[in-house]
Every structure is written in C-alpha cells, then in structure tokens.
C-alpha positions in Angstrom: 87.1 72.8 58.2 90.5 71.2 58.1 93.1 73.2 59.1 95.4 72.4 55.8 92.5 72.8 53.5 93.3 75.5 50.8 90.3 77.3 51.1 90.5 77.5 55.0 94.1 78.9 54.3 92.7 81.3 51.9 90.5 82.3 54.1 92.8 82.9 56.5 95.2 85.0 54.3 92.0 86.9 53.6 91.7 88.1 56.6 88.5 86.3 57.7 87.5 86.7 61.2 85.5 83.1 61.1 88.5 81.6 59.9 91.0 83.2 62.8 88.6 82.0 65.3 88.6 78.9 64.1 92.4 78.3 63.6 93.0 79.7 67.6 90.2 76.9 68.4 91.6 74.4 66.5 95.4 74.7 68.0 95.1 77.0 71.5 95.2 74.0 73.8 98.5 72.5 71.6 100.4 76.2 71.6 99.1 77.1 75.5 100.5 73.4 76.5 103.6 73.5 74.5 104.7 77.0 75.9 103.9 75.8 79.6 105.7 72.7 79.0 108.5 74.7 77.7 108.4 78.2 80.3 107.0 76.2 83.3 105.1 79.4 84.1 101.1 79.2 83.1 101.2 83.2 83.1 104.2 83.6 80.8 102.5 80.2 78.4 99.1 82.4 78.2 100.5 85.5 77.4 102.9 83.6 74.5 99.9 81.7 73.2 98.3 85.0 72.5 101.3 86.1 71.0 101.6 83.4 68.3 98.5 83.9 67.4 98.6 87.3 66.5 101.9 86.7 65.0 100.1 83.9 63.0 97.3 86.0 62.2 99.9 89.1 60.8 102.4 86.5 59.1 100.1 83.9 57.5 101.0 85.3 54.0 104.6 83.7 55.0 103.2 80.4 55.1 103.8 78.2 52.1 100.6 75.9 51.0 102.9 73.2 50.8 104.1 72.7 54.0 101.7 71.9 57.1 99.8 74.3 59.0 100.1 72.5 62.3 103.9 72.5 61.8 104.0 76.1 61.0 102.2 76.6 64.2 104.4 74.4 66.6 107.6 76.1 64.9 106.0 79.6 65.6 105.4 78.4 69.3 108.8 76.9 70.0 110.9 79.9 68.2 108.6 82.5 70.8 109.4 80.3 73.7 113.0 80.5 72.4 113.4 84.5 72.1 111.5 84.3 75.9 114.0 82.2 77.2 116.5 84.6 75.8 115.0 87.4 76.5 114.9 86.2 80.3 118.5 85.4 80.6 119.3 89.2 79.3 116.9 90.4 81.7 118.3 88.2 84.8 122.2 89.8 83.4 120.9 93.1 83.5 118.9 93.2 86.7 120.5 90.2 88.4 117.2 89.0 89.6 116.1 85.1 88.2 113.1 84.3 86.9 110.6 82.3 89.7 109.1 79.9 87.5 109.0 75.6 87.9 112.5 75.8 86.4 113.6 76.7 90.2 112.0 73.3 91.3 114.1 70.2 92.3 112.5 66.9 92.2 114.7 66.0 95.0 113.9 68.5 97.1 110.4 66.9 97.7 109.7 63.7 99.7 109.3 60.7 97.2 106.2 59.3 99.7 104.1 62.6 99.8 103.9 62.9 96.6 100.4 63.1 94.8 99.2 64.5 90.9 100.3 68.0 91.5 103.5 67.1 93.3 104.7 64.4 90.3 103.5 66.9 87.5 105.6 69.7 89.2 108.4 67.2 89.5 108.1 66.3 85.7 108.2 69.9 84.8 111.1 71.1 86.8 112.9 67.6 84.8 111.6 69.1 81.5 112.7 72.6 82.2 116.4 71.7 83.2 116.6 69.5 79.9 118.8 71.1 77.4 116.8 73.2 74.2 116.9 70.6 72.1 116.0 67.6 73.7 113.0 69.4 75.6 111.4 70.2 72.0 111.3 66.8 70.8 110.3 65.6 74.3 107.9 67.9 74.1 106.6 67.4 70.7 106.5 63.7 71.2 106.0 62.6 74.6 103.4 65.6 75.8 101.7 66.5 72.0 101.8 63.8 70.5 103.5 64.1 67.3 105.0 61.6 64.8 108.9 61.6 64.8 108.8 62.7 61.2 106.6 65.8 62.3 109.4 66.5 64.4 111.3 66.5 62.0 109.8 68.7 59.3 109.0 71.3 62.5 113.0 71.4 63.6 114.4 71.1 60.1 116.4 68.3 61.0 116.8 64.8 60.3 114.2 62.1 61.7 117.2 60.0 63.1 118.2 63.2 65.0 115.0 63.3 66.7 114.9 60.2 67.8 118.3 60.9 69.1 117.9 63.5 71.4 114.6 61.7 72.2 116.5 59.0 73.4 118.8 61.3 75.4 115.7 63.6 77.2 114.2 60.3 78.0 117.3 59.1 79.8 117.3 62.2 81.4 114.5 62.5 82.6 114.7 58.9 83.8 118.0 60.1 85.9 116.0 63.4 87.2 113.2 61.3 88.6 115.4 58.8 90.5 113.3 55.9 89.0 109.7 57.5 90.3 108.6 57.3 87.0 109.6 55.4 83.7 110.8 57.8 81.2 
C-alpha cells in the first residue's frame, strides 16, 4: 500500500496495527539513516528512530491528507535530531562533560594513504557533523536520501532556491573538510 494512499492513512489514524507496521517498514531505514547522518552516533540514531515512530504513531491525527507523508516523516526526524542536539548542549553546560560521538572526529587527524571504507565514511561524517544545521539537512536530504530539491523544500518550509543555496554552500564545505579526498 502506498504510503500517501488515503485509505492507508485512514488506517493509520485508526489505529491499525497492520498499518503501523507497515509505515515503520516502509521509512525505518530513511529515519535510522537520517538521524545517524545527523547525530553521528548509531546508538543515539536507533533510539531516535524509535522515537519518531511512536511520536508518528500518537500524532498522525496532526497530519493533513494534503501534504506528503514521507515529508511529514523526514520533518518529524530532523525536528527530534534538533531538540537532541539541544538537549546535548544543555546537558554538556550542566555537567561539563561533551558528548563522544563522530562529531569529535577530524578528518585531518587520519593519514590520507591508510585510509579504507570505514576510515572515508568516518571522515565524511565528522565533515557532516561540523556543517552548520542548515546546510547538513539539505545535505542530508539530498546528497545521502535522495530527495528532490523541491521535497526539500516543502520538508523545511522554505524556498527551493534556498535549498539549493545552502546545498551549494555544505558541498563547498565539505569539499574544504576533505582536503580534495573526495569530490563534494
């Protein structure tokens, strides 16, 4: 069942088991990479998957027909990993200690000639972690899921010029954070 098809939403307003299973099935691999893309911990991105979910499941009601399901979804995802960011930084003012996650990593710090897969996609996701909010969502959302510049868009609320904007600007990053290793 399509995940925008009216009776699939119905269902899930319903409260239908089959059709909760099927939504977490449908978009678990999206929301789990999306929040590990965006935390750098694979912990902290599993227990936030679950979270949206639930929240999802509890708060479908909210969700206007009209709009799309998948965008609800992403928008759900990238506000959690917002309040956990925040909710880290009061944490690290209160208790002084930093979160250990790949946000610590430095691409520099590793030889450029030793590096293999797991070395390059650390190094990537200590680039995408040190990328200001906004340009790590649409980096994100296009470059990692996928998604169409005007499904950006409608998931931000903002314009499709402005994401292609600070697209343009994570990718330069990220091409200055690799030293030229990879092509942003």
């Amino acid at each position: 069942m399509s995940a925008d098809n009216p009776r699939f939403i119905r269902h899930l307003r319903a409260g239908r088991k089959s059709a909760f299973n099927e939504l977490v099935l449908g978009f678990k691999d999206r929301v789990f990479n999306t929040a590990y893309r965006f935390l750098g911990d694979w912990q902290e991105a599993n227990d936030l998957a679950r979270e949206v979910f639930l929240s999802a499941n509890r708060n479908i009601r909210s969700f206007r027909p009209e709009s799309n399901l998948s965008s609800w979804i992403y928008r759900n995802t990238l506000n959690s990993c917002k309040d956990r960011l925040k909710l880290r930084e009061s944490l690290k003012k209160i208790t002084g200690v930093e979160f250990e996650g790949a946000q610590n990593l430095r691409f520099r710090d590793m030889p450029h000639r030793l590096f293999g897969k797991k070395e390059m996609e650390l190094s990537v996701q200590a680039a995408i972690m040190a990328l200001p909010e906004e340009c790590k969502e649409v980096v994100l959302l296009r470059d990692i899921e996928g998604l169409s510049c005007g499904q950006i868009a409608e998931i931000l609320g903002i314009e499709n010029d402005t994401v292609k904007l600070r697209l343009s600007r994570a990718r330069s990053a990220l091409k200055d954070s690799l030293g030229g290793v990879i092509d942003a």
